[in-house]
C-alpha positions in Angstrom: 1.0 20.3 -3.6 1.9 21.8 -7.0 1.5 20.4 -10.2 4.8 19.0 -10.5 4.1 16.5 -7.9 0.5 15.5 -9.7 -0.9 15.3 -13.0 -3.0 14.1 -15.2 -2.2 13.3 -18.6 -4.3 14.2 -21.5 -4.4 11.5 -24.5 -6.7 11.5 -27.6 -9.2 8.8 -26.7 -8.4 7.4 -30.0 -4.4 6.7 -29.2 -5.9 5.3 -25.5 -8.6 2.9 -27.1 -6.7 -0.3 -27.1 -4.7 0.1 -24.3 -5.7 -0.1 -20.5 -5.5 2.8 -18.2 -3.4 2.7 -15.7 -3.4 5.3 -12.6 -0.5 5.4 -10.3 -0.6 6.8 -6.5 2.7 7.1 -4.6 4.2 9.6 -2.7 7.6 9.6 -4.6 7.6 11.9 -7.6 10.6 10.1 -9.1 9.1 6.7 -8.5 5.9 7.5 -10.5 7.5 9.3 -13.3 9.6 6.0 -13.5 7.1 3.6 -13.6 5.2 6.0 -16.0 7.8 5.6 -18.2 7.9 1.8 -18.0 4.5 1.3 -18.4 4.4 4.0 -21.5 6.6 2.0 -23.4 4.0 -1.5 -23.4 1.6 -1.3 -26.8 -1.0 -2.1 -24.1 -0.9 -0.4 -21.5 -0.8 3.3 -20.7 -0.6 5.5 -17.7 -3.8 8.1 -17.3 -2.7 9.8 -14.4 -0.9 10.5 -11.0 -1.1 11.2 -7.6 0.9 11.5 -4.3 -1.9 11.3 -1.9 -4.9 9.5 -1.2 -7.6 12.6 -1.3 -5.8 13.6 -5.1 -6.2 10.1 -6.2 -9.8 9.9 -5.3 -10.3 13.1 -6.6 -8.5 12.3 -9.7 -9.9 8.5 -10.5 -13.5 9.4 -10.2 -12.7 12.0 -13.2 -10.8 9.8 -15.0 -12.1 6.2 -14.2 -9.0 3.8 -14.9 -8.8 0.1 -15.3 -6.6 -0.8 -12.8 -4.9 1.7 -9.9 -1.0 1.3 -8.5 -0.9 2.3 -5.0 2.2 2.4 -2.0 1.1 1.8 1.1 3.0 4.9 2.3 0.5 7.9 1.5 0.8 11.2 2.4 -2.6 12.3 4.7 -3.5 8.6 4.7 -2.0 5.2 4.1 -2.6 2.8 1.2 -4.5 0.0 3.0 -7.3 2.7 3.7 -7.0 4.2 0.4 -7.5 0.8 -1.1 -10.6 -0.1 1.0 -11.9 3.4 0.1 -11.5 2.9 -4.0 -13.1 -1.0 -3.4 -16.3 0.5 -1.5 -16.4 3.2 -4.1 -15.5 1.2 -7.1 -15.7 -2.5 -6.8 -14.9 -3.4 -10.1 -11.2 -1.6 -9.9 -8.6 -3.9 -9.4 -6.0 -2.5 -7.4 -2.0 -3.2 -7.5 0.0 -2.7 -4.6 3.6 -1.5 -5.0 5.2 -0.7 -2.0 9.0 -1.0 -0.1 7.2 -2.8 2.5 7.9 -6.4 3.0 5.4 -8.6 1.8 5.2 -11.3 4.1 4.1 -8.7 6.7 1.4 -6.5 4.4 0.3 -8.7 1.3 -2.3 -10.3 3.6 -3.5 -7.3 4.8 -3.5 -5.8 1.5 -5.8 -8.5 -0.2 -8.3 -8.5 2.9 -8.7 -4.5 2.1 -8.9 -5.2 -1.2 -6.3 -5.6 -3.6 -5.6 -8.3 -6.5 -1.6 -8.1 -6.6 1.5 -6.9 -3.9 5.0 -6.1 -5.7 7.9 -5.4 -3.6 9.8 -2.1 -6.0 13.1 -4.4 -5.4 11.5 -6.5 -7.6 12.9 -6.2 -11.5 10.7 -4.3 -14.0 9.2 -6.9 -15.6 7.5 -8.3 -13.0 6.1 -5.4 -12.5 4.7 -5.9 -16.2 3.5 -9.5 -15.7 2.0 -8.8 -12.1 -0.3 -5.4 -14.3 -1.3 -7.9 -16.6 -2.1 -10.3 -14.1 -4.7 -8.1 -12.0 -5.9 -6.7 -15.1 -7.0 -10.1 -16.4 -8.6 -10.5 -13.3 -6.3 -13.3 -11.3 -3.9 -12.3 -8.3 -0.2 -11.6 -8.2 1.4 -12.5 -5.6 5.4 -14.0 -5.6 5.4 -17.7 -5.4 6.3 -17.8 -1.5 3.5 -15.9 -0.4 0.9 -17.6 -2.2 2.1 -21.0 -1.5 1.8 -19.8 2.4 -1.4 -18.2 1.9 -2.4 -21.8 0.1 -1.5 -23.1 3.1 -3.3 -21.4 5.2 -6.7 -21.6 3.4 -6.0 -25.3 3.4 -5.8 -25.2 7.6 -9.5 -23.8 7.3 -8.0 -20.1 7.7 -5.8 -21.1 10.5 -2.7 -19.2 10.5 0.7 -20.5 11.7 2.2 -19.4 14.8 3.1 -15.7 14.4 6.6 -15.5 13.5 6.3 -12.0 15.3 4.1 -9.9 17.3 3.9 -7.6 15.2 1.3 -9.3 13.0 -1.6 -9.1 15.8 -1.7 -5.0 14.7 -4.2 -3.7 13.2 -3.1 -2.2 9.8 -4.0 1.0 11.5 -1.8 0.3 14.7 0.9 -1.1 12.4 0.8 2.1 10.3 1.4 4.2 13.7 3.7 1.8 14.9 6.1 2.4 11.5 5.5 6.2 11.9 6.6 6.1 15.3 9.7 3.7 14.2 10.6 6.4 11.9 11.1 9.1 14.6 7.7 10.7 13.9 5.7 12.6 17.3 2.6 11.9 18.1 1.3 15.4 17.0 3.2 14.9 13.5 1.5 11.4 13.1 -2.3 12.9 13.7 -1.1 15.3 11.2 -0.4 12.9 8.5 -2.8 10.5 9.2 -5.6 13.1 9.8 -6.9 12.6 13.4 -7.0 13.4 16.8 -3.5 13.6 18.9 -6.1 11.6 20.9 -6.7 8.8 18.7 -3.5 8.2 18.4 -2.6 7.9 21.9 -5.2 5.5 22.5 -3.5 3.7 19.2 -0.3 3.8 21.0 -1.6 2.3 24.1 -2.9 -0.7 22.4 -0.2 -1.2 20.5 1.6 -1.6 24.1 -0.7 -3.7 25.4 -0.6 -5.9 22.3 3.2 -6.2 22.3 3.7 -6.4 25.7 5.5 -3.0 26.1 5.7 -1.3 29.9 6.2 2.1 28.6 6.2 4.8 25.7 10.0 4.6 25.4 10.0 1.0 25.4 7.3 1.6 22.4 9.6 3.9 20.7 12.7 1.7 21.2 11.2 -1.3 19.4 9.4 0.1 16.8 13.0 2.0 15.6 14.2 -1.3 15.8 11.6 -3.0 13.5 11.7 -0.5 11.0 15.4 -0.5 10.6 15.6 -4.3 11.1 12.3 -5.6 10.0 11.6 -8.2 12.4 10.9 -8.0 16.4 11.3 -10.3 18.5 9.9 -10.9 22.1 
């Protein structure tokens, strides 16, 4: 990765000391440089530094120690829901903002249980962006007023969720990574690659994912999972 991709940007600590640091970790060098820019322009906030992948970001925060990280959920070598549990076991007291493509009704859930404070869909206009920063950096959760109310709902069953509107949602959030890799015309070898395991491992992922959907066969697999990553949904 060169230095294009990642950097870290050096500002007097005197110009930094009344606004809150802000480190963004995304995969797109276009996206971050945008949201660099819209963050930039608030008198309160600032952006510290960048990364595209999870082991950069690590890397990275523990130099620079930021109040509040922005991560995607698609990560290059890992994926955001680990990267997130990996910067809450290693830095509890970082609140963590997840702003991703994917739709929230399927990862917001799983986002919070690994750790995060906030989800933001990037379809979402700039300044909610702005309002859901301040939001996790004043400690309370963002989340859009449809997904709370549901989660709302669900804490008031006594954690009982609703019937799963699809099957999908009894994945792990490693399985459902694989799954979306898969959906996205990735092999099996390419998706150890990225994800940094065994071609094994990810077999035995596969098969679960079968036998938790109900699948007969690997093409089946493939077939459906192309479906619900054009289509977001899957039905049974």
């Amino acid at each position: 990765m060169n230095e294009a991709d990642s950097h870290v940007m050096a500002t007097a600590p005197r110009a930094m000391a009344a606004k809150s640091r802000i480190f963004i970790v995304d995969d797109h060098t276009m996206f971050r440089e945008g949201l660099r820019q819209l963050i930039d322009r608030e008198p309160d906030l600032a952006v510290c530094g960048d990364a595209a992948g999870a082991d950069e970001a690590l890397r990275i925060i523990e130099e620079l120690k930021p109040d509040l990280a922005i991560v995607d959920l698609s990560l290059s070598g890992s994926t955001g829901i680990e990267l997130i549990k990996t910067l809450k076991s290693k830095y509890s007291d970082l609140p963590v903002l997840v702003v991703s493509m994917h739709e929230e009704s399927l990862y917001a859930e799983r986002a919070l249980h690994a750790g995060a404070t906030g989800y933001v869909i990037k379809q979402e206009p700039a300044k909610t962006v702005k309002v859901a920063i301040r939001k996790v950096l004043g400690g309370d959760i963002h989340l859009s007023e449809k997904m709370a109310t549901s989660l709302l709902g669900k804490l008031m069953r006594g954690g009982q969720a609703e019937p799963l509107v699809s099957p999908i949602e009894k994945l792990s959030d490693r399985e459902l990574e694989v799954f979306r890799m898969l959906g996205q015309g990735k092999m099996t070898r390419q998706i150890a690659m990225e994800l940094d395991l065994t071609i094994a491992t990810i077999n035995s992922f596969r098969n679960r994912i079968k036998e938790k959907l109900g699948l007969k066969n690997s093409a089946e697999l493939v077939l459906h999972a192309i479906q619900w990553t054009r289509e977001g949904t899957l039905e049974k």
